[in-house]
ZAVEX-304864 format. One record per residue (C-alpha): x, z, y; residue number from 1. Coordinates in steps of 0.1 Angstrom, whole numbers, plus 5000, padded with zeros to 4 digits. Layout:
N
<vexvex east="X" up="Z" north="Y" nr="NUM"/>
...
% end
This chain:
334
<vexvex east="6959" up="1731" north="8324" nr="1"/>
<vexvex east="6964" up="1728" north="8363" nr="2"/>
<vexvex east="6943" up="1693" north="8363" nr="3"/>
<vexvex east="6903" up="1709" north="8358" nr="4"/>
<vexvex east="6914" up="1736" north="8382" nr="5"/>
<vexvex east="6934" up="1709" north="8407" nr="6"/>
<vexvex east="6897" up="1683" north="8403" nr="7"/>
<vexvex east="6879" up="1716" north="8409" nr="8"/>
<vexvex east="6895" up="1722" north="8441" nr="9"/>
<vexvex east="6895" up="1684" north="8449" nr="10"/>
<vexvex east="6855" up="1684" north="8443" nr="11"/>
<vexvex east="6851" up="1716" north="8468" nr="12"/>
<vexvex east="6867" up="1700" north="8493" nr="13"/>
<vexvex east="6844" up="1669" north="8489" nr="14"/>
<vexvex east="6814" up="1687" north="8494" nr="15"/>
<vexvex east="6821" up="1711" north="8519" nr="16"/>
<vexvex east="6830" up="1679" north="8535" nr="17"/>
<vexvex east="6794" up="1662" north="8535" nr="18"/>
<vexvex east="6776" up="1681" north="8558" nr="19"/>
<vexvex east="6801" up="1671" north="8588" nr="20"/>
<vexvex east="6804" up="1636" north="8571" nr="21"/>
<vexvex east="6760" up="1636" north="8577" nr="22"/>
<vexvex east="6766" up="1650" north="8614" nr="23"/>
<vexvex east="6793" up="1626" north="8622" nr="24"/>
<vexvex east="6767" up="1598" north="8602" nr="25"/>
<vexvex east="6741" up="1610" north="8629" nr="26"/>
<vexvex east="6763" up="1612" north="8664" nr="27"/>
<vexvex east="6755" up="1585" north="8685" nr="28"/>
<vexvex east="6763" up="1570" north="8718" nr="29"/>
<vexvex east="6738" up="1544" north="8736" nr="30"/>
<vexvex east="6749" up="1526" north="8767" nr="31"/>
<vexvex east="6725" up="1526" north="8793" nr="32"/>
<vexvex east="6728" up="1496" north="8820" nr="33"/>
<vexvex east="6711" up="1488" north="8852" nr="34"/>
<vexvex east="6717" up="1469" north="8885" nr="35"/>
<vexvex east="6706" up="1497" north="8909" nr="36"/>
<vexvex east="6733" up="1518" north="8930" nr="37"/>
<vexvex east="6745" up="1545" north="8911" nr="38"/>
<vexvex east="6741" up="1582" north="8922" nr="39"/>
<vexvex east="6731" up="1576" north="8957" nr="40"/>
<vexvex east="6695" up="1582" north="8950" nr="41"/>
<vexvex east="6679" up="1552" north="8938" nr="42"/>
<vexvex east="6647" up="1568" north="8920" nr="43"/>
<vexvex east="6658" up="1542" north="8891" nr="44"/>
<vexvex east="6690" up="1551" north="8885" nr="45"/>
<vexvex east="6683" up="1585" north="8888" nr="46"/>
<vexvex east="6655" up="1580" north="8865" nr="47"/>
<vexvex east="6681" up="1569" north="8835" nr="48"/>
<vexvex east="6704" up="1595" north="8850" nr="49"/>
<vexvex east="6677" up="1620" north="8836" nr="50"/>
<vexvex east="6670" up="1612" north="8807" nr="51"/>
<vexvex east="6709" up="1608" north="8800" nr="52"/>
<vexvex east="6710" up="1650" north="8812" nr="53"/>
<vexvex east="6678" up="1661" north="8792" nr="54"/>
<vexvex east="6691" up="1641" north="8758" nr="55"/>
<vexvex east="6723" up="1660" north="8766" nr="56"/>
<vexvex east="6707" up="1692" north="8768" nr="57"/>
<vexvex east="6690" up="1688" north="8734" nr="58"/>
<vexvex east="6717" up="1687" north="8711" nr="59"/>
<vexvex east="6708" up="1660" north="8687" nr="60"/>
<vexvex east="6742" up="1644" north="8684" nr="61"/>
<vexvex east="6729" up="1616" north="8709" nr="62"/>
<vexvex east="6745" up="1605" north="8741" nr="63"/>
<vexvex east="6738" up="1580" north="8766" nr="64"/>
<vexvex east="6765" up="1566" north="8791" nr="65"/>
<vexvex east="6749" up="1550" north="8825" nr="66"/>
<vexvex east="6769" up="1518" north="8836" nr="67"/>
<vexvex east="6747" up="1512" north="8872" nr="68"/>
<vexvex east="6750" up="1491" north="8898" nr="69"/>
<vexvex east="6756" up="1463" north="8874" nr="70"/>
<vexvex east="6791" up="1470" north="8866" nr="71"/>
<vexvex east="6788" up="1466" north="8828" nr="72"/>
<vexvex east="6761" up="1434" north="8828" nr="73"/>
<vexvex east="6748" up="1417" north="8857" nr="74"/>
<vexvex east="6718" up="1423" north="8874" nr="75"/>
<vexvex east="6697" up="1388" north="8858" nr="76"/>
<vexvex east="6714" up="1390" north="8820" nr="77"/>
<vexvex east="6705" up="1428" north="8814" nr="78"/>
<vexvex east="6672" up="1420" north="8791" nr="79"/>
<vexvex east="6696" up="1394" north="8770" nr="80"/>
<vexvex east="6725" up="1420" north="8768" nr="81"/>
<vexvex east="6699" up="1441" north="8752" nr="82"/>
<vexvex east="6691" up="1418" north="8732" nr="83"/>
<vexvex east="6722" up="1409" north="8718" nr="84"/>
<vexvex east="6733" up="1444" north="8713" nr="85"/>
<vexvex east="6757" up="1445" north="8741" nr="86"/>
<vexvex east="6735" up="1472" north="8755" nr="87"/>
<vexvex east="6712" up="1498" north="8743" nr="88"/>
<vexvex east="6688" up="1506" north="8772" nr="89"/>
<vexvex east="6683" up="1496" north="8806" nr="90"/>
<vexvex east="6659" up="1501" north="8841" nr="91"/>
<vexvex east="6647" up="1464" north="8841" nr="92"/>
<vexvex east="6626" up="1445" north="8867" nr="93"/>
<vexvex east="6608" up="1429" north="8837" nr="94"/>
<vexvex east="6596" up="1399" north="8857" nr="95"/>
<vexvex east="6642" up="1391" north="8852" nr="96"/>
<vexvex east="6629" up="1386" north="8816" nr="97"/>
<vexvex east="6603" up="1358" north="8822" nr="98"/>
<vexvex east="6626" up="1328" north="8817" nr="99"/>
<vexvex east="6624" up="1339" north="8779" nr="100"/>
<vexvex east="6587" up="1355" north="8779" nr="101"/>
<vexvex east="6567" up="1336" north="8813" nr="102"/>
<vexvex east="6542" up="1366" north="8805" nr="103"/>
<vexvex east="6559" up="1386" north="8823" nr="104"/>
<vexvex east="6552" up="1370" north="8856" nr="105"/>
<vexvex east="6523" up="1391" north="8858" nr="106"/>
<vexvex east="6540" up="1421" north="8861" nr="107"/>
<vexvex east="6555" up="1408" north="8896" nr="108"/>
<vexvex east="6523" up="1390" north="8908" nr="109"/>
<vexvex east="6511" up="1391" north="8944" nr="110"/>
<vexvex east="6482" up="1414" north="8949" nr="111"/>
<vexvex east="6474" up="1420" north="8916" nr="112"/>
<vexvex east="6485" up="1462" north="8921" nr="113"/>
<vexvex east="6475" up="1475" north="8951" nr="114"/>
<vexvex east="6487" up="1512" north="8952" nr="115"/>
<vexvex east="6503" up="1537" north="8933" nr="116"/>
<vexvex east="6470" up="1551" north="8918" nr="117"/>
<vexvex east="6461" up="1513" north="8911" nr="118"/>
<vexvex east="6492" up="1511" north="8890" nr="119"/>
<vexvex east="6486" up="1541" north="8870" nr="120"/>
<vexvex east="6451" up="1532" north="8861" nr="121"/>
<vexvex east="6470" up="1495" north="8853" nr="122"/>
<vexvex east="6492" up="1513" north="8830" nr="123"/>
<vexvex east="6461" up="1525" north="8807" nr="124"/>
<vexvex east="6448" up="1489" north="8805" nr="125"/>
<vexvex east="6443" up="1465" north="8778" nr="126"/>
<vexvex east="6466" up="1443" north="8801" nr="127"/>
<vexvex east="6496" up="1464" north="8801" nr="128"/>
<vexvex east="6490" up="1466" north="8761" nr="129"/>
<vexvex east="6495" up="1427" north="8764" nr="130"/>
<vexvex east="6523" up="1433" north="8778" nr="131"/>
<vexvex east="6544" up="1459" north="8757" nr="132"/>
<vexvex east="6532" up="1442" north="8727" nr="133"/>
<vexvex east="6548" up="1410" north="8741" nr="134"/>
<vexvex east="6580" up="1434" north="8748" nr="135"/>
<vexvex east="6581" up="1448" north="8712" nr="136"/>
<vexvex east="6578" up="1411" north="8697" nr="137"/>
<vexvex east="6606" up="1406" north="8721" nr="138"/>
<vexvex east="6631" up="1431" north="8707" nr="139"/>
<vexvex east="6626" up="1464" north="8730" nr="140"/>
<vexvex east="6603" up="1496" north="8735" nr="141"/>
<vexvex east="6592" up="1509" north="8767" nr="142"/>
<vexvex east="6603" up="1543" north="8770" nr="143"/>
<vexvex east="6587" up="1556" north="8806" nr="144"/>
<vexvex east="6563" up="1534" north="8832" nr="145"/>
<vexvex east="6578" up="1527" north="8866" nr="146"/>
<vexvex east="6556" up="1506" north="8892" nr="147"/>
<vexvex east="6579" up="1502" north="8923" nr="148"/>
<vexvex east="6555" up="1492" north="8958" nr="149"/>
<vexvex east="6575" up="1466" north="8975" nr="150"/>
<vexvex east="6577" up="1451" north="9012" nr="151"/>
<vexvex east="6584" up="1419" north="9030" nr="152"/>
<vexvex east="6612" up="1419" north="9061" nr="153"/>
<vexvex east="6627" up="1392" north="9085" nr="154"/>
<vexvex east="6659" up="1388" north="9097" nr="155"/>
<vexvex east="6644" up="1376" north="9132" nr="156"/>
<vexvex east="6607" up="1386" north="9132" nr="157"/>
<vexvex east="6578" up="1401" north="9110" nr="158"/>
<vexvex east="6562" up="1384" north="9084" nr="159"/>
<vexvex east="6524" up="1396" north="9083" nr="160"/>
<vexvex east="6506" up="1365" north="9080" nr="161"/>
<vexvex east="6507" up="1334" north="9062" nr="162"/>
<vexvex east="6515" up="1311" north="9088" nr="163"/>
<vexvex east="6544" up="1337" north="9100" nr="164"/>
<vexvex east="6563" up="1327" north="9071" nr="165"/>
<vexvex east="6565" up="1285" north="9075" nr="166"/>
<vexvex east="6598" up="1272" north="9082" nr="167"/>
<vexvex east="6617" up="1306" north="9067" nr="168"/>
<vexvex east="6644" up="1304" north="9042" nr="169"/>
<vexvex east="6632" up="1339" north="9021" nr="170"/>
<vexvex east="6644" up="1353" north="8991" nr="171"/>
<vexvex east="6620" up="1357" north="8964" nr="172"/>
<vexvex east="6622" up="1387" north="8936" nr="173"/>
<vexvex east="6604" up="1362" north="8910" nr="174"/>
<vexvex east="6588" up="1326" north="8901" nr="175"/>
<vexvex east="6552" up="1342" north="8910" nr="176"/>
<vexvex east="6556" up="1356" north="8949" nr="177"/>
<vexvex east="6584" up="1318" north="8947" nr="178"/>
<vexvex east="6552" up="1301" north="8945" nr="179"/>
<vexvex east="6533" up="1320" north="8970" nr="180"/>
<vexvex east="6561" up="1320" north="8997" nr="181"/>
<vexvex east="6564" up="1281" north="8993" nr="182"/>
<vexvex east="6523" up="1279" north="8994" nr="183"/>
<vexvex east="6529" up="1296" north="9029" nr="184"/>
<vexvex east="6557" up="1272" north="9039" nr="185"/>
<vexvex east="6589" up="1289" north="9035" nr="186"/>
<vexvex east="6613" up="1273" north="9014" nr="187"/>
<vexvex east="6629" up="1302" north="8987" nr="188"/>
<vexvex east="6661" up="1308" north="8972" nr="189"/>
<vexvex east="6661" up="1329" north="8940" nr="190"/>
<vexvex east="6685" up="1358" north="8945" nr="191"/>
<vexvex east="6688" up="1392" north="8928" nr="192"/>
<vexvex east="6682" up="1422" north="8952" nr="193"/>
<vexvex east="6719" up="1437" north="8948" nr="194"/>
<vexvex east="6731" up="1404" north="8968" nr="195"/>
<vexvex east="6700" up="1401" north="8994" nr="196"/>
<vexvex east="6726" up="1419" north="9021" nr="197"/>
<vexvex east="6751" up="1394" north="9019" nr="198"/>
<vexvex east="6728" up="1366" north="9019" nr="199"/>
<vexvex east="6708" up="1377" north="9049" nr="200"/>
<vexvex east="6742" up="1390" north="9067" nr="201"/>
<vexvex east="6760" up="1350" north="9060" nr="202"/>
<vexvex east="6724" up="1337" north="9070" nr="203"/>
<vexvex east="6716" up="1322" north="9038" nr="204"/>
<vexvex east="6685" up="1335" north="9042" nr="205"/>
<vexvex east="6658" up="1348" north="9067" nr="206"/>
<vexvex east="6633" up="1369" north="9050" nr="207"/>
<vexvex east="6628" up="1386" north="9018" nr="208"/>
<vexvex east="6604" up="1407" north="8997" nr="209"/>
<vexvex east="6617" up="1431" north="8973" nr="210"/>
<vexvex east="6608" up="1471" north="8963" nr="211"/>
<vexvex east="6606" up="1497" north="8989" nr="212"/>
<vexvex east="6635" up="1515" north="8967" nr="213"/>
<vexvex east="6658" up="1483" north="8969" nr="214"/>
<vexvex east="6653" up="1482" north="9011" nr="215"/>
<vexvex east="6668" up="1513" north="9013" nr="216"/>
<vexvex east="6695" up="1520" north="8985" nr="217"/>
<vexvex east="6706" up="1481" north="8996" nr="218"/>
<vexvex east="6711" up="1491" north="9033" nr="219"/>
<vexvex east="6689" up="1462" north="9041" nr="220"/>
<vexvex east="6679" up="1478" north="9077" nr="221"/>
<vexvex east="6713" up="1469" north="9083" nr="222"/>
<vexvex east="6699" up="1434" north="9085" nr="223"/>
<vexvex east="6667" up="1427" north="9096" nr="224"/>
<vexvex east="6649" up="1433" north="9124" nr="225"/>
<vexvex east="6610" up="1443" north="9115" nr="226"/>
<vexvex east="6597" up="1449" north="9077" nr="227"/>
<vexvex east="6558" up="1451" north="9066" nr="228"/>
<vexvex east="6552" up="1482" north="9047" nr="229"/>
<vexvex east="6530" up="1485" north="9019" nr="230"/>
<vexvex east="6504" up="1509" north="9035" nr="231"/>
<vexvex east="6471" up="1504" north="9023" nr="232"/>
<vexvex east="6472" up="1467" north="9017" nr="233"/>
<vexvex east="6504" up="1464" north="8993" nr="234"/>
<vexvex east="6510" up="1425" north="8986" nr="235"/>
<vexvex east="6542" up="1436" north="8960" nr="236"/>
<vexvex east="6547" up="1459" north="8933" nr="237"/>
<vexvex east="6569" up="1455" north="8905" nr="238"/>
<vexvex east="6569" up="1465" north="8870" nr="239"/>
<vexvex east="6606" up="1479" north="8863" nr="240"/>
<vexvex east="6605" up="1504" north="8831" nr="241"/>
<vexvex east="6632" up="1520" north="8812" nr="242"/>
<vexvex east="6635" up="1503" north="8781" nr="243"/>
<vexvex east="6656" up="1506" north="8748" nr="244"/>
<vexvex east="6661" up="1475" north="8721" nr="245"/>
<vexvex east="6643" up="1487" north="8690" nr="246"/>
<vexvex east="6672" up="1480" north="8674" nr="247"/>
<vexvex east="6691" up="1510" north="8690" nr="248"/>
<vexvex east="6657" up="1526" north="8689" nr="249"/>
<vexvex east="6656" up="1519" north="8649" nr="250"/>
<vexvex east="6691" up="1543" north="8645" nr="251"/>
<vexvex east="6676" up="1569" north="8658" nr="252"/>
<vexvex east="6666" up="1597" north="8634" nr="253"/>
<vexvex east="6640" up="1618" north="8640" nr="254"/>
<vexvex east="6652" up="1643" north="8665" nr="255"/>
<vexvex east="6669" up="1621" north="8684" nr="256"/>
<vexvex east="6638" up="1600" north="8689" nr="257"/>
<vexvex east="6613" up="1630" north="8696" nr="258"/>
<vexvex east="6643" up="1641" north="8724" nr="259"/>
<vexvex east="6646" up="1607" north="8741" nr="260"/>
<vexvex east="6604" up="1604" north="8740" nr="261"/>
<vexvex east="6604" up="1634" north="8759" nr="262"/>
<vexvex east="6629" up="1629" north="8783" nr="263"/>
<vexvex east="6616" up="1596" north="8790" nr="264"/>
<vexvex east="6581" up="1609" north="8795" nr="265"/>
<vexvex east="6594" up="1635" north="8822" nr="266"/>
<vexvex east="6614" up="1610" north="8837" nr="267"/>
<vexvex east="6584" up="1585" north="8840" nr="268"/>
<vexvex east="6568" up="1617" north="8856" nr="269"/>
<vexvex east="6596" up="1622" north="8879" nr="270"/>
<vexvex east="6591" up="1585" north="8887" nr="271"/>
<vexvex east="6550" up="1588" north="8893" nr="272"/>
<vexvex east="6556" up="1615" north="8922" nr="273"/>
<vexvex east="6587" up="1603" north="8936" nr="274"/>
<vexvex east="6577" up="1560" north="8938" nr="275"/>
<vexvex east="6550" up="1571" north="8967" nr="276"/>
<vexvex east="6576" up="1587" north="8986" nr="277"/>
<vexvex east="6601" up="1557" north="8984" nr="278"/>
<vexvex east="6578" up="1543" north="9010" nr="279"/>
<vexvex east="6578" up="1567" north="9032" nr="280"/>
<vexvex east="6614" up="1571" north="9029" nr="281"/>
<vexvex east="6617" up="1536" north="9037" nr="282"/>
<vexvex east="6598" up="1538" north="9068" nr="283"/>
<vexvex east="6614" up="1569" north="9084" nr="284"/>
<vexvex east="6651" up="1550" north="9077" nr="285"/>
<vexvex east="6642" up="1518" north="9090" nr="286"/>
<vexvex east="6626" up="1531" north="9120" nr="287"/>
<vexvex east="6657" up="1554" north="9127" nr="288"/>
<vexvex east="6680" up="1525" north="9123" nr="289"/>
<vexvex east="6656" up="1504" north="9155" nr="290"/>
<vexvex east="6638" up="1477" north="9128" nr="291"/>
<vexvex east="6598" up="1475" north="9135" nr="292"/>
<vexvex east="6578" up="1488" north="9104" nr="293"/>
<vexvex east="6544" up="1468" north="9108" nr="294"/>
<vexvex east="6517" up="1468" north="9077" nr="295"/>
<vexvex east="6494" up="1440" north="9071" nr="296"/>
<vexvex east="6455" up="1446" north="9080" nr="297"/>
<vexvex east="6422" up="1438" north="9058" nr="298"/>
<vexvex east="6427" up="1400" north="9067" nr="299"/>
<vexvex east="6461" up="1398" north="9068" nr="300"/>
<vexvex east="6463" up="1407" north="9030" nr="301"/>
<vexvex east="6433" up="1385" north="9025" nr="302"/>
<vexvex east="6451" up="1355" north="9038" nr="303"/>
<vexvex east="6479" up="1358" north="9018" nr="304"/>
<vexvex east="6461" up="1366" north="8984" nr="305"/>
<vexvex east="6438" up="1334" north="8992" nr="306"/>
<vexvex east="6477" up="1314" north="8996" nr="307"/>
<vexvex east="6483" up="1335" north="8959" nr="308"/>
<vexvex east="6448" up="1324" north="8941" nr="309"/>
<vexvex east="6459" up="1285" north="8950" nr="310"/>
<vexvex east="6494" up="1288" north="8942" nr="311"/>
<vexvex east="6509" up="1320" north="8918" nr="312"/>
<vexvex east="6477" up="1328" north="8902" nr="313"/>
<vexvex east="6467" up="1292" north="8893" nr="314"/>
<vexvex east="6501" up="1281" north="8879" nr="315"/>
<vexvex east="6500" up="1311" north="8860" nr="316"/>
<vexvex east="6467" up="1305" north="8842" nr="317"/>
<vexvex east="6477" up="1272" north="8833" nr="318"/>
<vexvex east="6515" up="1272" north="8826" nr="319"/>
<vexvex east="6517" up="1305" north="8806" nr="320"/>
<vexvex east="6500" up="1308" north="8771" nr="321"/>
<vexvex east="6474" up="1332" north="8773" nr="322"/>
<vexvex east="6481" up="1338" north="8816" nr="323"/>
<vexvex east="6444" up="1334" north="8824" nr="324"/>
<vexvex east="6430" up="1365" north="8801" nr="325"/>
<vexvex east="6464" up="1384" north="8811" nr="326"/>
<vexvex east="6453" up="1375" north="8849" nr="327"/>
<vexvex east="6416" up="1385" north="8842" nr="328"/>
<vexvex east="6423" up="1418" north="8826" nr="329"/>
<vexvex east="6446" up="1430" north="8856" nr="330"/>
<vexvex east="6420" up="1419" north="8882" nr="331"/>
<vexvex east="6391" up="1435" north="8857" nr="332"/>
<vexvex east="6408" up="1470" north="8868" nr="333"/>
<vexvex east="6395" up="1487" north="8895" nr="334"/>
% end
């Protein structure tokens, strides 16, 4: 007689059981991974940093753990480790990538973005649909925009022509501005931004270009002695978005998606007012710390995108399939 009551007891338990069994089901942790400093301002890191916080602050059983400054996966394997599933989401320079996809070469191409308001009108272009389609057939999502302005520097002296460049040893952020640099006469060595100090400190190296937010968060005005801004004639900007494998994105359910989608979104907002003032920032430090801040003229920039058209354009369109209409479409936006 005690067995019904005994499986009647047994059966409550079951179901009162389920609902924290379907919360438990729904809990889940994403590791976020990037190369940039971490919590010392880098707008990148503090980018992912935000949308970690506002996820958080949701309550959707979803968290997201920030490994920066390349302490879980180094700075050049980050899109791979995504890949693989050894990460879930990461702030990428997406040109890192371009070993496995040469497409996205074009998102670190000299002179092809030419200010911050440039870049936002290149965001709603049939190029940068190119683009993300090629990253979703690659495995990940975009989930916010980021367009970083970028800068060259010397160890010794400026570098604001062409011909100011011949003979230099100069780190290059990817194949494209590689091509460029050795079209000029400099010889280049690939290395990623978070080793540029040491390289220029045990004089591997005597120039470099990367972002305006690397230059500082990287100390680099430690090391060189005049940099050329961006100011009106930017020769380097660099798309670096947050992304997330679609796998990870896949587990999602619904309210976890719509929270990440709109913490992303303010984050890439974040991003849009605060990339302008990464410049600036980077002036006021360097000139506080004795370096020269110089910007190219109209014919300065000229001379170097004529170096690009023979060079980094060029190899593009014939190298990479489909790099001509991908080059054409950028241009086509004014």
């Amino acid at each position: 007689m005690k067995c019904p009551a005994f499986a009647k007891s047994l059966t409550g338990l079951l179901v009162a059981a389920l609902p924290m069994t379907a919360v438990l089901a729904d809990s889940i942790t994403l590791k976020a991974s990037h190369q940039f400093p971490g919590g010392k301002g880098d707008v990148r890191d503090e980018m992912v940093q935000m949308i970690a916080r506002d996820v958080a602050a949701a309550n959707v059983d979803l968290t997201i753990k920030v490994f920066p400054g390349a302490s879980l996966v180094k700075a050049q394997d980050q899109w791979k480790a995504m890949q693989t599933g050894q990460i879930d989401m990461t702030s990428l320079p997406l040109d890192y990538a371009s070993g496995m996809h040469p497409q996205f070469g074009a998102t670190l191409m000299p002179g092809l973005v030419k200010n911050h308001a440039h870049a936002l009108r290149i965001n709603a272009s049939p190029f940068m649909q190119d683009i993300k389609a090629i990253i979703e057939q690659g495995g990940a999502k975009v989930l916010a925009d980021a367009w970083l302005a970028g800068a060259f520097a010397g160890k010794d002296k400026c570098i604001l022509k062409p011909e100011d460049a011949a003979g230099m040893k100069v780190r290059s952020a990817g194949a494209t501005f590689s091509q460029m640099w050795a079209g000029a006469g400099a010889s280049v060595a690939s290395i990623p931004s978070n080793e540029v100090y040491n390289a220029m400190q045990q004089g591997v190296i005597q120039g470099t270009d990367t972002s305006t937010g690397s230059f500082v968060s990287f100390r680099l005005y430690e090391q060189v002695k005049c940099i050329t801004a961006p100011g009106d004639n930017a020769m380097w900007f660099m798309y670096e978005p947050v992304l997330i494998s679609k796998r990870s994105w896949d587990k999602l359910n619904d309210a976890q998606k719509k929270a990440l989608t709109a913490a992303s979104k303010k984050a890439e907002n974040y991003f849009n007012v605060e990339s302008k003032k990464l410049d600036d920032e980077m002036v006021e430090i360097f000139k506080k710390n004795n370096v020269k801040v110089v910007s190219m003229s109209d014919s300065d920039a000229e001379a170097w995108r004529a170096v690009a058209n023979k060079t980094s354009y060029k190899v593009f369109a014939e190298k990479v399939p489909g790099g001509k209409e991908l080059i054409e479409k950028a241009l086509s936006v004014k």
